[in-house]
C-alpha positions as CSV (number, residue, x, y, z in Angstrom):
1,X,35.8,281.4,-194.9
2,X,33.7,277.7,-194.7
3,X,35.6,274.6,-194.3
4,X,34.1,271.9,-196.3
5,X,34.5,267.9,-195.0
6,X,37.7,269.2,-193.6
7,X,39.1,269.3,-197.1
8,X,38.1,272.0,-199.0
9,X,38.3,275.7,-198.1
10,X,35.3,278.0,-199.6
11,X,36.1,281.7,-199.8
12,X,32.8,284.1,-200.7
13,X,35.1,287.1,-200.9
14,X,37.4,285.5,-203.2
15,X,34.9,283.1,-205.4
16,X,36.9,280.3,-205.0
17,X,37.3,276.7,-203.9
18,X,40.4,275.5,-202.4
19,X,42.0,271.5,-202.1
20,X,43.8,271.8,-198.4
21,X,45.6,268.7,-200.0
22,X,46.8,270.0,-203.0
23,X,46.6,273.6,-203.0
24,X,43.8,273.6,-206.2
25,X,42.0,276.7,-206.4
26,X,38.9,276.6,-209.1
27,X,37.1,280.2,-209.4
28,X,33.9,280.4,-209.2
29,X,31.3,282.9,-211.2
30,X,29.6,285.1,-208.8
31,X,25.7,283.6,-209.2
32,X,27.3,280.3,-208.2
33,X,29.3,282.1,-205.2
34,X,26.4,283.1,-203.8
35,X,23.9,279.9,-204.0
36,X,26.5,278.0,-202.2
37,X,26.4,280.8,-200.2
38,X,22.6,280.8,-199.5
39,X,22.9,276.4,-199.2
40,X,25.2,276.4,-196.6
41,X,23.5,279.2,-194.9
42,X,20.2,277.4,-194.6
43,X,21.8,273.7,-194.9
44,X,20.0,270.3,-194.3
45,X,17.0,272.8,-195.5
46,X,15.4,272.9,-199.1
47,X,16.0,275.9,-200.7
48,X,13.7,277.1,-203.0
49,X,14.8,277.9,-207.3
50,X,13.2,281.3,-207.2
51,X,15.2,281.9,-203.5
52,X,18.6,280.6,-205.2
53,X,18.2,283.0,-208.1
54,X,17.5,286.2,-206.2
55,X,20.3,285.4,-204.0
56,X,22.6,284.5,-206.8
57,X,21.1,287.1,-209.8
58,X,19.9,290.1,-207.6
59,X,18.3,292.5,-209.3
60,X,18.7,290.6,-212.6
61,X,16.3,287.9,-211.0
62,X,13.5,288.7,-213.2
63,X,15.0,288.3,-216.6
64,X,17.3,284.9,-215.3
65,X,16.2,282.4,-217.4
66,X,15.9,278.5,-216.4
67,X,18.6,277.0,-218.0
68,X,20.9,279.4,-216.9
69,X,20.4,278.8,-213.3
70,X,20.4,274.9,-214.0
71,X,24.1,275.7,-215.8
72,X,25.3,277.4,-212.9
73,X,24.2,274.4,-210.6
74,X,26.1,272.0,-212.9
75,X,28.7,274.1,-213.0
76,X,28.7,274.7,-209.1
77,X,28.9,270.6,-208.8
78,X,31.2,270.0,-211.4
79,X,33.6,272.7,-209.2
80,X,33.2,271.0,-206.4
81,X,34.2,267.1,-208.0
82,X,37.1,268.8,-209.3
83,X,38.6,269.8,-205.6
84,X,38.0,266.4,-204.3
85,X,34.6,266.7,-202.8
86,X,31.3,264.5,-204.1
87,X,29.0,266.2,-206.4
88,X,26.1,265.2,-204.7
89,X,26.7,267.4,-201.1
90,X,23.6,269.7,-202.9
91,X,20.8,267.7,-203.7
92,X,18.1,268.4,-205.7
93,X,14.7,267.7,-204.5
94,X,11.7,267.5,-206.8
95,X,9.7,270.2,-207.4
96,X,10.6,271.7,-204.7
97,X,14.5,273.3,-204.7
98,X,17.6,272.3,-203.6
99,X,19.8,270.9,-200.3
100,X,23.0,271.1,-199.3
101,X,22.8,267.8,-197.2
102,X,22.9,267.7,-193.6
103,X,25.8,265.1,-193.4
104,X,28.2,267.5,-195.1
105,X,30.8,269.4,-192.5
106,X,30.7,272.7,-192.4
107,X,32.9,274.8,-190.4
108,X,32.8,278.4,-190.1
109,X,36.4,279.8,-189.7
110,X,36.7,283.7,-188.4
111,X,39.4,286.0,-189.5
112,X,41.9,286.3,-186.9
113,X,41.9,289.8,-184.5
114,X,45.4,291.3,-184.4
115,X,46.4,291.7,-180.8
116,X,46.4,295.1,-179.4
117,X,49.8,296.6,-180.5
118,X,50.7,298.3,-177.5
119,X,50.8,295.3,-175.5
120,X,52.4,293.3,-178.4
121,X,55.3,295.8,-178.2
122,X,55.8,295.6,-174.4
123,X,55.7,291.8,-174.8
124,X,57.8,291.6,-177.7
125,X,60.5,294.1,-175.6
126,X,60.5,292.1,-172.5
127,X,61.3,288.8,-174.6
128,X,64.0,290.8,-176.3
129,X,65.3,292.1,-173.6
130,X,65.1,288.0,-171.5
131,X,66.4,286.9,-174.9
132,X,69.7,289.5,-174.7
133,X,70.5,288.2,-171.1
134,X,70.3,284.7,-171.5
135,X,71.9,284.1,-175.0
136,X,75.5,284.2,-175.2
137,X,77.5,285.7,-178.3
138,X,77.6,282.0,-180.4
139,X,74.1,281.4,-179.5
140,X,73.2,284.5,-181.0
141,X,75.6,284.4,-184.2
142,X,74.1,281.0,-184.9
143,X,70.6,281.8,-185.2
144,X,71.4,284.5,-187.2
145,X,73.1,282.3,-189.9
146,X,69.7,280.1,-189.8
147,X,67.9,282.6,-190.5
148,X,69.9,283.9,-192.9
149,X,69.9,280.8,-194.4
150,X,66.2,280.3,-194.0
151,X,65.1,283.9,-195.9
152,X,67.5,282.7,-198.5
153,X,65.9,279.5,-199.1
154,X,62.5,281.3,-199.0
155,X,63.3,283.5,-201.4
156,X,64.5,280.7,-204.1
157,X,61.5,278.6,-203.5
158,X,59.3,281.8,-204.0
159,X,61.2,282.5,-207.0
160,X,60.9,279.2,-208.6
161,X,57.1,279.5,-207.8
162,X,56.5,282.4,-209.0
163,X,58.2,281.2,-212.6
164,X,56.4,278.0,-212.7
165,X,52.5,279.7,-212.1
166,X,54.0,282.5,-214.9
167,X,54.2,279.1,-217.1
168,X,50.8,277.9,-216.6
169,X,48.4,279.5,-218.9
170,X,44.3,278.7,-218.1
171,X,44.5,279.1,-214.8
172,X,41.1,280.9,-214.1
173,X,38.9,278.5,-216.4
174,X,36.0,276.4,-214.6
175,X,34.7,273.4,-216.3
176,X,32.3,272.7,-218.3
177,X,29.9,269.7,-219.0
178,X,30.8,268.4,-222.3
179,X,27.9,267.8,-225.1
180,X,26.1,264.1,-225.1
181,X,27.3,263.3,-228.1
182,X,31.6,263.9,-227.3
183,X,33.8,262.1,-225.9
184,X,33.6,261.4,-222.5
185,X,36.7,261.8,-221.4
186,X,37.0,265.2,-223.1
187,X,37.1,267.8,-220.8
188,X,35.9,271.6,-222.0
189,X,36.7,274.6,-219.7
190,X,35.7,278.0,-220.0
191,X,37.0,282.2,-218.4
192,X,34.4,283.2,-216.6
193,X,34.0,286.6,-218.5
194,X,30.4,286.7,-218.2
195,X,27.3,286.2,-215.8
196,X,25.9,283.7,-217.8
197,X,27.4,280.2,-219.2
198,X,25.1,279.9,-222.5
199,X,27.4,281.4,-225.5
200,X,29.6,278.7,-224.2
201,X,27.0,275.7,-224.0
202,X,25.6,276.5,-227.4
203,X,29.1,276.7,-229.0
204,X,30.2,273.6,-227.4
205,X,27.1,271.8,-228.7
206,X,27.7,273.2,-232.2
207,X,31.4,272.0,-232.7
208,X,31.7,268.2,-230.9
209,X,34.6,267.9,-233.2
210,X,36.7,269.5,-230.7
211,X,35.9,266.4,-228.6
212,X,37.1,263.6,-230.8
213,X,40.2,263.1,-230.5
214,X,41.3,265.8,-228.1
215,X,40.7,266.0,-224.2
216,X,41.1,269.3,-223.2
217,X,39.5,272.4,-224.8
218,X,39.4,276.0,-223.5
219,X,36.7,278.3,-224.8
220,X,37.2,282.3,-224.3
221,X,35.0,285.1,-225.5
222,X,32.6,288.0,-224.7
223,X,29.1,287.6,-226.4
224,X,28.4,291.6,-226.4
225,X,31.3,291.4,-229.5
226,X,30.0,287.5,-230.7
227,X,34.0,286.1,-230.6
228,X,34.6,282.7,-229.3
229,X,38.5,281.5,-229.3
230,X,39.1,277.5,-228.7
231,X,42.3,276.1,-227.7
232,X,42.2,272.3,-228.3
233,X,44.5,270.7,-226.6
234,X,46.4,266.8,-226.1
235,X,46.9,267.7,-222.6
236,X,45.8,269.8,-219.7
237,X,47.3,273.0,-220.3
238,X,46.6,274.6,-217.1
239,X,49.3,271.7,-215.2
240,X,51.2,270.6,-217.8
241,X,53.8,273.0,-219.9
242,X,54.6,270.6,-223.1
243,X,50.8,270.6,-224.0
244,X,50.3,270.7,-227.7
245,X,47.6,273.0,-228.3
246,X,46.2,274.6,-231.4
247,X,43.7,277.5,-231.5
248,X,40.7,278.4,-233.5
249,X,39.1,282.0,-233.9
250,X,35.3,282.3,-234.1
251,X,34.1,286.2,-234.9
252,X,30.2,284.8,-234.8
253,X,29.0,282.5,-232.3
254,X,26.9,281.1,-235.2
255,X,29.5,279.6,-236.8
């Protein structure tokens, strides 16, 4: 795990960015996952386009056209605004690739090694066993009733949790850049189904009425089968549960 600016936790395993502040997490697709990756690895240095999409596309390098790696860097920026950091932490440099700048904090946190369980048991008996003899009886019953007390209120407050994220549909969608011509306040999001980001550009560019009046819009489909769904909502959906929204089907990405 990477610890951005002190703010924002990265997680290459999981593909996602996290606000410390406000628990966000925004998913990421796995090409841009990995030209983070490669940015922070070789930071304050200019990374090559054809280095970023052999680390990001593998062996699909060869066939990844232009304006799907310049998607996924918009894409990559427009996740990190949306967890609180400044788009401009990757840079692009002209002609030549792209920086992740050398101000930007980076901190490389390692998982945590388990202690060695033997000596964890003989510890955890001897403070037991100090605990027993120094404790008397109503010492004893009164942690018990905080704890008990304790698990309870855990339990509730999981509960409670649990029910309000069950509420919350769109939880997965990343953003995307709206067309020129919409409104710029309107905000389109999109599942990231797929590798590439282009069904979803070129439908949003055919239908800016869904940026009129509206300010949220969420676009799922899967381009083998051509079907595009929009959800066009008054509010964001994904935070708020008396959001209006209505839905359109699309069997053709032509229409």
């Amino acid at each position: 795990m990477y610890v951005i600016n002190n703010l924002v936790e990265f997680r290459p395993n999981e593909k996602s960015l996290t606000n410390r502040s406000t628990g966000l997490v925004v998913p990421l697709l796995l090409p841009a996952t990995l030209c983070l990756l490669c940015l922070i690895s070789h930071q304050g240095e200019v990374v090559p386009q054809n280095t970023l999409i052999k680390e990001g596309w593998g062996v699909r390098d060869g066939i990844t056209i232009p304006n799907t790696f310049y998607q996924t860097v918009l894409t990559l920026r427009n996740a990190l605004e949306e967890v609180g950091l400044s788009r401009d932490i990757i840079r692009t440099i002209a002609r030549r690739g792209l920086t992740l700048i050398d101000t930007t904090i980076i901190e490389y946190v390692k998982p945590s090694v388990p202690q060695n369980s033997v000596d964890t048991g003989v510890e955890d008996n001897k403070a037991n066993t100090s605990l027993t003899l120094t404790l008397n009886k109503k010492i004893l019953a009164l942690l018990k009733t905080v704890t008990f007390v304790f698990f309870i209120i855990a339990a509730i407050n999981c509960i409670l949790l649990y029910q309000r994220r069950a509420t919350m549909p769109f939880q997965n969608f990343v953003l995307l850049s709206a067309p020129e011509n919409a409104n710029k306040k309107c905000k389109i999001y999109y599942e990231p189904t797929e590798p590439s980001i282009d069904s979803y550009v070129d439908f949003a560019k055919k239908h800016p009425e869904f940026c009129i009046k509206k300010d949220y819009v969420y676009l799922s489909g899967y381009s083998n089968t051509g079907r595009i769904v929009s959800f066009v909502c008054n509010n964001d959906a994904r935070r708020d549960v008396s959001a209006f929204c209505s839905t359109n089907y699309y069997w053709s990405r032509h229409q």
